[in-house]
N, C-alpha and C positions, 0 to 999 in steps of 0.2 A: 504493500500500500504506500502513494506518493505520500512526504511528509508534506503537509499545509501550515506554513508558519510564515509569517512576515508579513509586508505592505503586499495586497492585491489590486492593481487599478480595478475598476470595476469600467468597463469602456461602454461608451457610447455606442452607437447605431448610425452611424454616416449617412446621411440621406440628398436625394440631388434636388435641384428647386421643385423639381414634380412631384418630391415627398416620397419617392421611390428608393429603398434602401441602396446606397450607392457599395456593389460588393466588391469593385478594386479599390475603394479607400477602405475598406474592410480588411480586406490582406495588407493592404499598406500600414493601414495602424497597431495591426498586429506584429507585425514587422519591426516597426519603431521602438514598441515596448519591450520585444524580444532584444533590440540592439540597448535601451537603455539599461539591462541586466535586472529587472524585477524578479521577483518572486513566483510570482503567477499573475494569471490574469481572472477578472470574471466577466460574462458575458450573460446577454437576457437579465440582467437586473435594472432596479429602480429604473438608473442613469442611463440605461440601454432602451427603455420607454417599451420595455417587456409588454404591458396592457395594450399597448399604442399598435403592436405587432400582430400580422396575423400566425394562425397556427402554421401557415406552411413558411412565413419567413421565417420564425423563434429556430424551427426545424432547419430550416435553411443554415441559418444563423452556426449553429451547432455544426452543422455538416464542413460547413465553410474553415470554419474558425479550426477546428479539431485539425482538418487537414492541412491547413496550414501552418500551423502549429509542428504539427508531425513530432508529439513527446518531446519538444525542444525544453518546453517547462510546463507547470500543472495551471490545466481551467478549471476553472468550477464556471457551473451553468445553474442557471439560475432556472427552475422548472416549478416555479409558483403557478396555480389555477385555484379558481373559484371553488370546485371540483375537486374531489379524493381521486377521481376513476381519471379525472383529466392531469392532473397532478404525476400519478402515478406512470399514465403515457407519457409525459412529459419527462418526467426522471427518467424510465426504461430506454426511449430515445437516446437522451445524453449518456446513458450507461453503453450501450450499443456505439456510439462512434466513440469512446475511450477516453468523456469527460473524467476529471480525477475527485470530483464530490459534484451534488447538487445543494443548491442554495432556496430553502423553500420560507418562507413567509406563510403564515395561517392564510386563510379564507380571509380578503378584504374587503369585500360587500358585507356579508350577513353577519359580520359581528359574532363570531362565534363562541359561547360558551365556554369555560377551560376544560368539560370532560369532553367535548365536542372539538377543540382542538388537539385533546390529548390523542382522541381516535383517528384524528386527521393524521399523525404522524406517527402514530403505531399500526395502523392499514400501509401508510407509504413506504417505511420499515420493511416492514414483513414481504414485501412487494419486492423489493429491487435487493442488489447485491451493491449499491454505489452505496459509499461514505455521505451524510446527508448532516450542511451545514444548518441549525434552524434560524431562524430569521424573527428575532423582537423587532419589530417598529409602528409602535402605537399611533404614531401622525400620517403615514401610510393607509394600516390595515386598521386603523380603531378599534383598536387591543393591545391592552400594555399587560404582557402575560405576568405572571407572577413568577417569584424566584423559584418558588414552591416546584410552580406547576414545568418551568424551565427543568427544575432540577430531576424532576420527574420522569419526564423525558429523557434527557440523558441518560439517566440511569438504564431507562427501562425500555427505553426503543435501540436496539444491538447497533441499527445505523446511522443513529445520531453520533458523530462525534466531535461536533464542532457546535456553537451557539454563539452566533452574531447581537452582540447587546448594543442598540440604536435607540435605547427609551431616555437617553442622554443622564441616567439614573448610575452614578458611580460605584454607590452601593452594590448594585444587581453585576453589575463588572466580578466588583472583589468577591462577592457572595459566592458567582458559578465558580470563576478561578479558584479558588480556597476548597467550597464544600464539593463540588464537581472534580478534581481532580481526580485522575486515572480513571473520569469514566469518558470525560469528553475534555475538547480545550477552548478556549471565549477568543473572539474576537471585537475587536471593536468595530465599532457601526456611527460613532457619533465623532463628525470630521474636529469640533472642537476639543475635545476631549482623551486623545491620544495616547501623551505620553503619560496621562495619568493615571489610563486602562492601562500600558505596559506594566507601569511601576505596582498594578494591583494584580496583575497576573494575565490579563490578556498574551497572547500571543502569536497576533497577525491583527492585521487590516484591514478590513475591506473597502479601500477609500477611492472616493469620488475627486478627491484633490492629486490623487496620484496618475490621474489622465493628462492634468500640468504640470507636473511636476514630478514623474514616476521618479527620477532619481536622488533625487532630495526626498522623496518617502521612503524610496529605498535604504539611502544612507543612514537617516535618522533609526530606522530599527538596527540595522549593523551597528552603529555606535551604541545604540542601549543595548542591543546583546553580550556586545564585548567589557559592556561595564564604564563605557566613556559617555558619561551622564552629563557633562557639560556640554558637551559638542552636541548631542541626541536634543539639548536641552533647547541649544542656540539654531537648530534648523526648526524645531518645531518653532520657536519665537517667530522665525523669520517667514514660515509659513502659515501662520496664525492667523493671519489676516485673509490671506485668500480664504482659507476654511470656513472664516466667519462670515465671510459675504458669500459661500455656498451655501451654508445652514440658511443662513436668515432671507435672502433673497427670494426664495418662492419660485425658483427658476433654473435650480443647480443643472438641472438637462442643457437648460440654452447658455448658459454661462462655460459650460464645458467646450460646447461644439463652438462657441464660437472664440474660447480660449486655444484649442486643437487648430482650429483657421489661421489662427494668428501666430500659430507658432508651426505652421505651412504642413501640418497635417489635415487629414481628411474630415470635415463637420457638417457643415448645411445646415437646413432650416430642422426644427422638430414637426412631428406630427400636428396639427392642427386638432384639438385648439389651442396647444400652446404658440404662443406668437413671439417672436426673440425680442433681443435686449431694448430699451431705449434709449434714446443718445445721450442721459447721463450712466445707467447702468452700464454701458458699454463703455462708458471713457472709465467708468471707477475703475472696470474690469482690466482695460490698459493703462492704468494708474497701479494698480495693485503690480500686474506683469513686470512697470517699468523697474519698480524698486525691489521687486524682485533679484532684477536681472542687476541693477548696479549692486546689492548688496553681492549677489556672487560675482562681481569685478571688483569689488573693493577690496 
């Protein structure tokens, strides 16, 4: 089994003005990520506009990305549905083209119950043979699971082995980390909140900020792994700020693709209805870039 530890971008979904998924910026930007030395990558999530997507691109998606990949480094795929039975298609898929986990989130329409989540992911378990990350994020799916019920899970579903905490709740970090060990491992999910999940037992990423910046995401966990807690300290400082105007902006999809543009990667418009930046969101966003870029010349 691939080990899954450190910053994972979670990529975007390239699309051309006709909102048609553009699939040679697709190999292209996997390519990129591949050359700036990350971790892995993930695909079909949030920032990929997973919902936005039909079932035969998500599929497409996977087919694409796996093959060009070719075991270079580990994807996780992101095979969230509404649906246990569509969920389930969904992981067996990415299990079949040689995804290395899937990335599932609860039910985020109907609001579902915690024994009615727990069956969600003790059916999808029992179902497949892939390693399956679970996915907290209450501003998404309107549900902020409980430690309890997270804990539960891990324990007791064989293919959970990973749980992504996004409820921006630091607590529920250190709690899985600590009480969960040796059954699963936490990641972080809240772009603000980083190196705080590191230092409470997190042990990967899955970051939205790492599509700009994959190597400064990358850097900053090799420095906190080797135990250089200043340097891990002083990148997160310096990336701090782009994070915060992903969190809070309401837009982190278009903020991305149109950060990826500008940094002469592959992006375009999103799905409709989201509509891209406006012309101060967009200068912040090359304000943020700018001092970015002179803090690493300085």
């Amino acid at each position: 089994m691939t080990t899954i530890r450190g910053a994972y971008p979670v990529l975007i979904t390239p699309m051309t003005e006709e909102q048609k998924v553009d699939w040679a910026g697709v190999k292209n930007n996997v390519n990129y990520f591949l050359d700036q030395g990350v971790a892995g990558i993930t695909i079909n999530g949030s920032t990929g506009e997973f919902v936005s997507l039909s079932k035969e691109e998500k599929f497409q998606m996977v087919e694409t990305v796996l093959k060009e990949v070719n075991g270079r480094l580990p994807v996780i795929v992101g095979t969230a549905a509404e649906t246990t039975k569509e969920t389930i298609e969904y992981t067996k898929q990415a299990e079949a083209y040689g995804a290395d986990a899937a990335l599932i989130i609860n039910s985020y329409y109907c609001k579902p119950k915690e024994e009615e989540i727990y069956f969600h992911f003790k059916e999808v378990s029992n179902a497949v043979n892939l390693p399956i990350m679970l996915y907290n994020n209450p501003f998404t799916s309107g549900v902020d699971m409980s430690t309890e019920l997270m804990l539960k899970i891990g324990k007791e579903c064989e293919r959970v082995t990973h749980i992504k905490e996004s409820s921006g709740d630091i607590r529920k970090v250190r709690d899985l980390a600590r009480q969960g060990k040796g059954d699963f491992e936490v990641f972080c999910g809240a772009e603000e909140l980083v190196m705080e999940s590191y230092l409470v037992g997190a042990t990967g990423w899955i970051s939205v900020a790492g599509n700009i910046v994959p190597k400064l995401v990358t850097d900053m966990y090799q420095h906190y792994q080797k135990g250089e807690l200043e340097e891990a300290w002083a990148i997160n400082d310096r990336i701090l700020p782009l994070c915060t105007f992903l969190e809070g902006s309401g837009k982190y999809v278009q903020i991305v693709k149109r950060a990826m543009e500008l940094n002469g990667q592959a992006g375009g418009p999103s799905r409709y209805p989201r509509l891209g930046l406006t012309p101060e969101e967009d200068q912040n966003l090359k304000d943020i870039l700018s001092n970015l870029s002179a803090v690493s010349q300085a």
